[in-house]
N, C-alpha and C positions, 0 to 999 in steps of 0.2 A: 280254632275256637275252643276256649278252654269250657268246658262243661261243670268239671266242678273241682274241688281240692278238699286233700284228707290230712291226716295226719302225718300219710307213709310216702304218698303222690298224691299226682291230680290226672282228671280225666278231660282229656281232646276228643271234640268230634273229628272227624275224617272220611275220605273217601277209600274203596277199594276196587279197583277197576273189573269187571269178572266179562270171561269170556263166553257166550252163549252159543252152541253150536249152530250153525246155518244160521244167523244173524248180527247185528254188528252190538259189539262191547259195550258195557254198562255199566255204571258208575252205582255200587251199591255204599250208603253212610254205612259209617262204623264207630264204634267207640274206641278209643285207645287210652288204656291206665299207663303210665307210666311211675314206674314206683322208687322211692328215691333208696337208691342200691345202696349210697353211704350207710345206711341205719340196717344192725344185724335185724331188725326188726322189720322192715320192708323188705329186706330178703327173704325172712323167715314168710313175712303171710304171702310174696306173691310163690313160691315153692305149695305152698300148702294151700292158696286157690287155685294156681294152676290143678293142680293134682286132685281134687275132689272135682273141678268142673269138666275133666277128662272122663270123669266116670259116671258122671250126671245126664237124663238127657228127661225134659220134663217139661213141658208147656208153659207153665208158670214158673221156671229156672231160667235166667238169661243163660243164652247160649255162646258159648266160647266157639271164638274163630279163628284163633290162632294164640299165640305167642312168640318172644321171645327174648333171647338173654346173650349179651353180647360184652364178655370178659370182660376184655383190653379198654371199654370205653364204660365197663361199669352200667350198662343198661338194663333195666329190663322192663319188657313191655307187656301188656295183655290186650287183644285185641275180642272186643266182644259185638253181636248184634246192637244196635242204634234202638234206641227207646224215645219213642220221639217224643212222649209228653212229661215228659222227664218222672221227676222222683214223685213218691206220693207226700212225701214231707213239703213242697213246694205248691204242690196243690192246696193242703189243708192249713198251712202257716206261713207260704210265701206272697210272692205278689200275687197272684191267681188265688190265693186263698178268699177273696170278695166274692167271685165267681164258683158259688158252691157244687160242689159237685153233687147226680140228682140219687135220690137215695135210693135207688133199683143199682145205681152205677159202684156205690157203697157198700153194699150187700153183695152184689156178683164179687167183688176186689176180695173182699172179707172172707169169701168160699173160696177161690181161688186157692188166696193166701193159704188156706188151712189144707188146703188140696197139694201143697207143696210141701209143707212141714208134714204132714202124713204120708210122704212118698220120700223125703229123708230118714222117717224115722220108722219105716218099715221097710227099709233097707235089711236084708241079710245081719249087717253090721251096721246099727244106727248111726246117724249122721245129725252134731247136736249144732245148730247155724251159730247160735249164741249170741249173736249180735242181730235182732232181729226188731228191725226200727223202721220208721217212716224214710226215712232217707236211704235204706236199703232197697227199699221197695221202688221198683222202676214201672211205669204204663207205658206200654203201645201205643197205636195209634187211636187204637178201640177202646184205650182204657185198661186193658189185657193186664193184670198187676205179674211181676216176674221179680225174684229174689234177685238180688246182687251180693259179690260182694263177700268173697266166702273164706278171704284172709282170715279172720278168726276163728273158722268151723272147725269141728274137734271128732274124732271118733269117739261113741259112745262105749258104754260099758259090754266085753261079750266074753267075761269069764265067770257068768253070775250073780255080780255085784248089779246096784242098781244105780250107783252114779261113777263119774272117773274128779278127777280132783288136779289141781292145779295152779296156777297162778290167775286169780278173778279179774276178767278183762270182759267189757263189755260196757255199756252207757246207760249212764247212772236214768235212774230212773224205768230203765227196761230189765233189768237183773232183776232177779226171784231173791228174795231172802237168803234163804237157806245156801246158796251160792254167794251173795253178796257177804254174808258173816261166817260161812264158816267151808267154802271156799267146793262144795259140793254141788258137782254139775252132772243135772239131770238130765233124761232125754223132756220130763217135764218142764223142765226150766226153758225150752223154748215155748210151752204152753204158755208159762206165764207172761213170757214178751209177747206172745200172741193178742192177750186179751188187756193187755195194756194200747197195743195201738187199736183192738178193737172198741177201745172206749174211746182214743182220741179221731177213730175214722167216725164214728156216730155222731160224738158231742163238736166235735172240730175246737176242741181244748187240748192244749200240751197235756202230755204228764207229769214233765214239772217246769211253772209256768216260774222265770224267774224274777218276773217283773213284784210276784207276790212274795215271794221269799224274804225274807228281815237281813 
């Protein structure tokens, strides 16, 4: 069952069989990214998600289950914890978006949220997610919000400087200025994607709605 598709792959639900000692075998869901290996660019972010979600481990971070990467046939995979109420972009803009979510359940997601970007970015060596959107955003079964999704994250600045610089990638509308024009990336610049979707978790409005656009 295909779960969803991006730009680089798409994500399958699955099974994973686990062994319980002194009782019989259980079938736990999983996710599985599968990321299209042809493009240096889906190479590039599943290297660079692997590698930050091995060093992650945080409540409000989807948790990595595995991996892998198989030459000869050009694969590679990521296998993650199962998020059962899927994105929060589906909640607040999809078919479920009718059925509001209640606003104690908005505000807990919202703390979370900020309870993960403060545990990226008080890291030793900061950790800038940069691509930080509703559809990144996965729920549990409680509603529990957890990051995804970390092919674009970038190491922050840790020789003094206060931004690193690079090629601007990220979704229009969620990028900070000063990033978007002139290509400087902050550990703030994930604040700023922050409080873009905490306007569209409150108002349950896009940030850019294109139906209004000329």
């Amino acid at each position: 069952m295909v779960l969803g598709k991006g730009g680089f792959g798409s994500v399958c639900k699955g099974s994973l069989k686990e062994k319980v000692p002194f009782k019989k075998s259980r079938k736990r869901r999983i996710a599985v990214k599968k990321l299209d290996s042809d493009s240096k660019q889906g190479l590039r972010q599943w290297q660079i998600e692997v590698g930050f979600l091995k060093k992650l481990s945080h409540p409000n971070i989807v948790k990595l289950l595995g991996y892998f990467q198989e030459e000869e046939n050009r694969e590679l995979l990521i296998v993650y914890e199962f998020m059962e109420k899927g994105s929060l972009n589906y909640h607040l803009f999809g078919k479920r978006s009718n059925q509001q979510l209640p606003e104690e359940t908005r505000l807990m997601i919202a703390t979370k949220l900020a309870q993960a970007l403060s545990y990226l970015h008080s890291m030793d060596r900061p950790i800038i997610f940069r691509d930080f959107k509703t559809s990144n955003i996965l729920l549990d079964e409680s509603y529990t919000p957890k990051l995804s999704d970390f092919g674009l994250a970038k190491w922050g600045p840790n020789d003094g400087t206060s931004y690193v610089t690079g090629n601007v990638m990220g979704t229009h509308g969620y990028v900070g200025p000063e990033y978007k024009t002139g290509g400087k990336l902050y550990v703030k610049s994930d604040v700023y994607s922050f409080g873009i979707v905490l306007i569209e978790l409150l108002t349950g409005l896009r940030a850019i709605d294109k139906k209004t656009l000329a």
